[in-house]
C-alpha positions as MATLAB code, in Angstrom:
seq = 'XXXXXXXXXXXXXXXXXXXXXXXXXXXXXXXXXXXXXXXXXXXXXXXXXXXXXXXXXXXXXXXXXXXXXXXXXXXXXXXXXXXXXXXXXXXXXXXXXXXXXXXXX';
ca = [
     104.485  100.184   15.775;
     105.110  103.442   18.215;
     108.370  103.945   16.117;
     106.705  103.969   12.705;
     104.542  105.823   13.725;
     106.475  108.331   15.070;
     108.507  108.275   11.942;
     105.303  108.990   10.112;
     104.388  112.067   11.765;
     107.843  113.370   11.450;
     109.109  113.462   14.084;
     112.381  111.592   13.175;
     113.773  110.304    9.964;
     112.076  106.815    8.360;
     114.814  104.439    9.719;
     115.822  106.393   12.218;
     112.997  105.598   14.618;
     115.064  103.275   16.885;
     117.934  105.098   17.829;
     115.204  108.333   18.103;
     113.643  106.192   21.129;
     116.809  105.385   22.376;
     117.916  108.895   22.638;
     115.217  110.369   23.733;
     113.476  110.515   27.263;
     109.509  109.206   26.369;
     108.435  109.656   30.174;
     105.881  111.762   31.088;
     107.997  114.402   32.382;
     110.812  113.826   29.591;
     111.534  115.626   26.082;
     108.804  113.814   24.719;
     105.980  112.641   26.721;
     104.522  109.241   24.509;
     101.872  106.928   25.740;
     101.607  109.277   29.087;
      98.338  106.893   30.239;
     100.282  103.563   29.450;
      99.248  102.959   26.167;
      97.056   99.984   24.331;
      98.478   97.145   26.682;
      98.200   99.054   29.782;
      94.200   99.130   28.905;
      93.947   95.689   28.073;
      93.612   96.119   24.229;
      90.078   97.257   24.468;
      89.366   96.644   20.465;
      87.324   99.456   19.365;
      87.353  101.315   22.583;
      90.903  101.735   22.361;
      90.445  105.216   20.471;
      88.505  105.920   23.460;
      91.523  104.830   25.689;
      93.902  107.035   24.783;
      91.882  110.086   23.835;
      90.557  110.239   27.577;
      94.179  110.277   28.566;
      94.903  113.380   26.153;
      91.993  115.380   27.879;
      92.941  114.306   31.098;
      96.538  116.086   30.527;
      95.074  118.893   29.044;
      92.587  119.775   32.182;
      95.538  118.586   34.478;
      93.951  116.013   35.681;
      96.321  113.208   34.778;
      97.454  112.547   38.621;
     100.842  110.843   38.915;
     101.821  111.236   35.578;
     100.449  115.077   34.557;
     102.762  116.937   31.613;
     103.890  120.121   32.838;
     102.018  123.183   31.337;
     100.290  120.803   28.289;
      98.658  122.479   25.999;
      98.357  120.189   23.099;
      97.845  115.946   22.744;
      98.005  113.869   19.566;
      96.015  110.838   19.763;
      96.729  107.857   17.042;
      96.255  104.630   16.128;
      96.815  101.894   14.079;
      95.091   98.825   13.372;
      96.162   95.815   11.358;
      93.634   93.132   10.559;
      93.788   90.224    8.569;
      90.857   88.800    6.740;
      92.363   87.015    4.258;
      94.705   90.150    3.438;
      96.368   92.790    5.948;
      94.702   95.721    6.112;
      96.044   98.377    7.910;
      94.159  101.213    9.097;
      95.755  104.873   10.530;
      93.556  107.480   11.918;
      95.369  111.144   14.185;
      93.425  113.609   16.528;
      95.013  116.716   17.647;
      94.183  118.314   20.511;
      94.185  121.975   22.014;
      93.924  122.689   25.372;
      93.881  125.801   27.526;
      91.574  127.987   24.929;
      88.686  130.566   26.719;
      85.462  129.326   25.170;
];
């Protein structure tokens, strides 16, 4: 699902997601720093906290507090998800936060 997602937001072609991961360097301190906190699986799947998950992770690298695994000089996250249920039929559900760091309040 990480490549159509990442097709969706444009940030490669539609079909082009799989050679887009295999070219480029998804580690925290690579071109393009995906799943930084280990993603979905790394929580355990958490259901409905996943959202949670993963947007603790984008304020973590924003305050520079993501030990071990900290973006250098972050100043934005993008936090999405995707969930596909099926009752009967597959519905699919997408949902994006954006986040700003580093702004004087």
């Amino acid at each position: 699902m990480v490549v159509v997602q990442l097709e969706d937001l444009g940030f490669c072609e539609k079909g082009a997601g799989g050679p887009f991961v295999a070219e480029t360097d998804l580690r925290y301190d690579g071109d393009l720093p995906l799943n930084t906190g280990g993603g979905q699986l790394s929580a355990g799947q958490p259901g409905v906290g996943a959202g949670a998950v993963q947007v603790c992770e984008a304020v973590r690298q924003l305050q520079g507090d993501a030990e071990g695994r900290q973006v250098a000089d972050a100043t934005h996250g993008l936090v999405t998800g995707l969930a596909a249920v099926g009752y009967g039929t597959n519905t699919i559900g997408h949902s994006a936060l954006v986040l700003s760091g580093g702004v004087d309040r």
